[in-house]
C-alpha positions in Angstrom: -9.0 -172.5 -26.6 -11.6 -174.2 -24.3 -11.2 -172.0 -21.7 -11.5 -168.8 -23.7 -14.6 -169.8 -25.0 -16.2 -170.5 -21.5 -15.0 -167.2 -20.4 -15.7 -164.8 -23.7 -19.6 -166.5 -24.1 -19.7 -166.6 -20.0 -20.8 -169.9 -20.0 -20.0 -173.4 -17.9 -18.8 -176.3 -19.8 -21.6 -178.5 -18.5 -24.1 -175.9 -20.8 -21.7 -176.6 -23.7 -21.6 -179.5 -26.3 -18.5 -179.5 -28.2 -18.1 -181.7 -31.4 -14.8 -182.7 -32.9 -13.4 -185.4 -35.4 -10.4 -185.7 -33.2 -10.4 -188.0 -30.2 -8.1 -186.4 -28.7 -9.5 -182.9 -28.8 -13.0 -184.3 -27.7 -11.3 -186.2 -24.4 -9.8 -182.8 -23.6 -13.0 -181.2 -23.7 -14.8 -183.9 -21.7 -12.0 -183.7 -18.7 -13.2 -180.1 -18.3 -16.9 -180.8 -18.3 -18.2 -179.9 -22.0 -20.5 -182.7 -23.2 -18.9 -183.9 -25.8 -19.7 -185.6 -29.5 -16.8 -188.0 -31.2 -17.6 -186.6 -34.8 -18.1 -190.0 -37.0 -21.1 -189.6 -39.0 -23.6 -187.3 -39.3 -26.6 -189.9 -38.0 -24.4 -190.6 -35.3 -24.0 -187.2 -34.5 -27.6 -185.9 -34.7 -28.3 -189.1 -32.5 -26.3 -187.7 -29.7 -27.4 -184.4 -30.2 -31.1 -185.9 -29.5 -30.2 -187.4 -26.6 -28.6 -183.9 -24.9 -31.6 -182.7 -25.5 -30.9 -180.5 -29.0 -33.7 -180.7 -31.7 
Protein backbone atom coordinates (compact mmCIF):
# COMPACT_ATOMS: atom_id res chain seq x y z
CA UNK A 1 0.00 0.00 0.00
CA UNK A 2 2.90 2.39 0.84
CA UNK A 3 4.61 1.75 -2.08
CA UNK A 4 1.76 2.17 -4.48
CA UNK A 5 1.01 5.41 -3.31
CA UNK A 6 4.63 6.71 -3.75
CA UNK A 7 4.58 5.40 -7.19
CA UNK A 8 0.81 6.35 -8.46
CA UNK A 9 1.18 10.30 -6.92
CA UNK A 10 5.12 10.06 -8.09
CA UNK A 11 6.25 11.18 -4.95
CA UNK A 12 9.19 10.27 -2.25
CA UNK A 13 8.29 9.27 1.11
CA UNK A 14 10.32 12.05 2.73
CA UNK A 15 7.51 14.66 0.86
CA UNK A 16 4.88 12.51 2.51
CA UNK A 17 3.29 12.62 6.07
CA UNK A 18 1.32 9.70 6.78
CA UNK A 19 -1.08 9.57 9.86
CA UNK A 20 -2.46 6.40 11.44
CA UNK A 21 -4.04 5.18 14.84
CA UNK A 22 -2.09 2.07 14.51
CA UNK A 23 1.51 1.91 15.82
CA UNK A 24 2.30 -0.55 13.89
CA UNK A 25 1.17 0.75 10.53
CA UNK A 26 2.87 4.23 11.36
CA UNK A 27 6.53 2.31 12.18
CA UNK A 28 6.14 0.67 8.81
CA UNK A 29 5.69 3.91 7.21
CA UNK A 30 8.54 5.59 9.12
CA UNK A 31 11.15 2.52 8.09
CA UNK A 32 10.45 3.66 4.46
CA UNK A 33 11.00 7.31 5.00
CA UNK A 34 7.26 8.95 5.26
CA UNK A 35 7.10 11.33 8.20
CA UNK A 36 4.95 9.96 10.21
CA UNK A 37 2.01 11.04 12.91
CA UNK A 38 0.96 8.31 15.81
CA UNK A 39 -2.75 9.39 15.64
CA UNK A 40 -3.78 10.11 19.54
CA UNK A 41 -5.66 13.16 19.63
CA UNK A 42 -6.45 15.73 17.46
CA UNK A 43 -4.21 18.64 19.42
CA UNK A 44 -1.55 16.19 19.33
CA UNK A 45 -1.97 15.72 15.85
CA UNK A 46 -2.33 19.30 14.54
CA UNK A 47 0.85 19.90 16.87
CA UNK A 48 2.93 17.73 14.77
CA UNK A 49 1.54 18.73 11.70
CA UNK A 50 2.90 22.44 12.75
CA UNK A 51 6.01 21.37 13.36
CA UNK A 52 6.40 19.54 9.54
CA UNK A 53 5.70 22.62 8.54
CA UNK A 54 1.68 22.15 7.52
CA UNK A 55 -0.63 25.11 8.44
Amino acid sequence: MYVRFLERFQVAPQESIFIDDTEKNVLVAESLGFHSILFQTYEDAQKRLNSLGVQ
